[in-house]
Backbone as a ProteinNet text record, in pm:
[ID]
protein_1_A
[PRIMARY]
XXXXXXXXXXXXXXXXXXXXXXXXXXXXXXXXXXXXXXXXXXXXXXXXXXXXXXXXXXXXXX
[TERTIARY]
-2854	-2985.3	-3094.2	-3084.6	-3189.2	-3171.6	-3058.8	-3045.9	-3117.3	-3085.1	-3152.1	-3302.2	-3362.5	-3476.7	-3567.6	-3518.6	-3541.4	-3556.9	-3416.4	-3383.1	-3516.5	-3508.5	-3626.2	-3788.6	-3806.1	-3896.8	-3932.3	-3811.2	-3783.7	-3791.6	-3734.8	-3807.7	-3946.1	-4013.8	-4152	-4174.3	-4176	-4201.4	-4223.8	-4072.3	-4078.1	-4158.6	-4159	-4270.5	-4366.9	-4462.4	-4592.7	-4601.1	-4464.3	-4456.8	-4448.1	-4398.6	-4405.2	-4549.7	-4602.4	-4780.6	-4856.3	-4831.2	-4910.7	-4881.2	-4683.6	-4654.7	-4669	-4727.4	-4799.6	-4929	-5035.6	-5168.7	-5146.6	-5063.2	-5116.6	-5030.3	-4979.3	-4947.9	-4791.3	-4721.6	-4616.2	-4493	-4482.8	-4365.1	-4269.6	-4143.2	-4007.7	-4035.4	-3996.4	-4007.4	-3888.7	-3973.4	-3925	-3930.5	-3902.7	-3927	-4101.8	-4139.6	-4261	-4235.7	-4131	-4151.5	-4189.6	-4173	-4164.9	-4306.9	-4396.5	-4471.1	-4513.8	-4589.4	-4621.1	-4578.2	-4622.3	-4581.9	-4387	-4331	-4228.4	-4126.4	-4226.8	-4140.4	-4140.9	-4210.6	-4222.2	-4157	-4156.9	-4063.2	-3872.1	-3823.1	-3734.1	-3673	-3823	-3786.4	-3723.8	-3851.3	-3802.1	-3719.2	-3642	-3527.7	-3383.9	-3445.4	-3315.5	-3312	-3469.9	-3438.3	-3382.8	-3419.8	-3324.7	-3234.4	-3138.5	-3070.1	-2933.1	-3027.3	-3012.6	-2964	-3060.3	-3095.6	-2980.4	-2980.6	-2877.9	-2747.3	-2675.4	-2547.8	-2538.4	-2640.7	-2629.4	-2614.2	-2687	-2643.1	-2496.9	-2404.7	-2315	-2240	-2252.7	-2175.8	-2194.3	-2272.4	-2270.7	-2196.7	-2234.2	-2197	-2004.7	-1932.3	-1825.1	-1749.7	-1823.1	-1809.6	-1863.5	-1935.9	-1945.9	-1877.4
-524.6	-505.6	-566.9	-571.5	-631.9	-778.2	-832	-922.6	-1015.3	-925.9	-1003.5	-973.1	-911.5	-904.1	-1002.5	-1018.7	-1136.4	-1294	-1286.6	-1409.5	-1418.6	-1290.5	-1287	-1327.7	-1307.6	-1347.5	-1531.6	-1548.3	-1672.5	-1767.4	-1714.6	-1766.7	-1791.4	-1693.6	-1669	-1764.9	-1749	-1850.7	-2007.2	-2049.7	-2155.8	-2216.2	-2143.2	-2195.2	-2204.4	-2115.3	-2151.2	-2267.7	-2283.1	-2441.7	-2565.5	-2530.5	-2643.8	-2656.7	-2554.3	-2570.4	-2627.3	-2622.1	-2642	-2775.9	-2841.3	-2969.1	-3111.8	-2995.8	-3088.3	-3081.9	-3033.6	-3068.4	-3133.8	-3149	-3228.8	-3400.6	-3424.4	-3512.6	-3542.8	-3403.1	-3487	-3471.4	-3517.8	-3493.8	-3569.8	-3507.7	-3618.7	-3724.5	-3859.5	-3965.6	-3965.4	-3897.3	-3841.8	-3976.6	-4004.6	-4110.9	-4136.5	-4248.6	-4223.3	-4139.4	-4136.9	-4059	-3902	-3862.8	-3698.6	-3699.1	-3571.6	-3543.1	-3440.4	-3354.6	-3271.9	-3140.3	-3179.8	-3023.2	-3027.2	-3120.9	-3147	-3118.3	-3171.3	-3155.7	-3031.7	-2947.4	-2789.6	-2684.2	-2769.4	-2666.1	-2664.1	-2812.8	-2833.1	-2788.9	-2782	-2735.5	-2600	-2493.7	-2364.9	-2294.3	-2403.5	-2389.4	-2415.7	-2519.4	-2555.2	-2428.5	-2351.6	-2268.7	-2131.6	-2135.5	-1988.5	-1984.7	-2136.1	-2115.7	-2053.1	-2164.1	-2125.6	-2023.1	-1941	-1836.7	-1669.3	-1744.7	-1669.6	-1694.5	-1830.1	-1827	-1768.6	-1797.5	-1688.6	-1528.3	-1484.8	-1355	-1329.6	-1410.5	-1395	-1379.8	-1469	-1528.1	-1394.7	-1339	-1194.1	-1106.8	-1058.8	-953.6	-969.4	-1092.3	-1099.5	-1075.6	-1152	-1158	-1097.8	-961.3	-816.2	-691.9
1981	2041.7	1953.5	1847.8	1707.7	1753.7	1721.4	1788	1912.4	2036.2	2117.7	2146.8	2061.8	2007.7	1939.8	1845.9	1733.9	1870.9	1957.7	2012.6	2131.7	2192.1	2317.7	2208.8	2089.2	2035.4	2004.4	1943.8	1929.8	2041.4	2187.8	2308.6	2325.3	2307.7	2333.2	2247.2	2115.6	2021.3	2039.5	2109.3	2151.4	2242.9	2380.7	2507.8	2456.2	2315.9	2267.3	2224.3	2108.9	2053.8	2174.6	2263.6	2367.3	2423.5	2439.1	2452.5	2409.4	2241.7	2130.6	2159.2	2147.4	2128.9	2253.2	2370.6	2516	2495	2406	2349.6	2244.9	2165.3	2064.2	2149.5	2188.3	2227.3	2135.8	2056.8	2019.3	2107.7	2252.1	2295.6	2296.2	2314.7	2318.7	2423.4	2404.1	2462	2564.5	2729	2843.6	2905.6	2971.9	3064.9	3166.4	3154.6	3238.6	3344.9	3430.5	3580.9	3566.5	3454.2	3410.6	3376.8	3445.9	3430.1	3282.7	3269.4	3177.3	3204.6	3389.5	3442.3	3388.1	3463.8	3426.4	3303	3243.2	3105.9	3020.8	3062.8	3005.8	3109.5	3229.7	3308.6	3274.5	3227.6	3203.7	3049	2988.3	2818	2895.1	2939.8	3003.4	2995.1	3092	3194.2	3078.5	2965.9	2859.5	2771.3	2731.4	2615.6	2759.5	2826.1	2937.1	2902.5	2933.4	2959.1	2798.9	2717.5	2591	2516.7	2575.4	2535.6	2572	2728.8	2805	2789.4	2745	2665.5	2565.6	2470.6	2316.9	2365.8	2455.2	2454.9	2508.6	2606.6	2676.6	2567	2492.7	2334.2	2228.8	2198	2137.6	2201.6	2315.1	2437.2	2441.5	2403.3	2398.5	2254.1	2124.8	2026	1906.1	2020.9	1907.9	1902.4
[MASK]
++++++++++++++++++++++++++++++++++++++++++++++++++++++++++++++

């Protein structure tokens, strides 16, 4: 439970850094067709999903 604590933080964490890193202009070199909206919905969707294997991955291997 500490665990996925720390991790649900570290989420949060991240979507800010993707905020911060779509104002400052340092993003990964996406392809022109990808928008801004785009590319933070797909970070999202990568740290979810991320996020949601690591717990599957505890939940088995504690």
């Amino acid at each position: 439970m500490f665990l996925r604590g720390i991790l649900l933080r570290n989420y949060l964490l991240d979507l800010e850094l993707a905020k911060f890193m779509r104002k400052s202009d340092m993003t990964l070199p996406f392809p022109n067709s990808f928008t801004d909206e785009k590319k933070e919905w797909m970070h999202r969707l990568f740290l979810l999903v991320f996020y949601i294997v690591t717990f599957l991955h505890q939940g088995i291997y504690t």
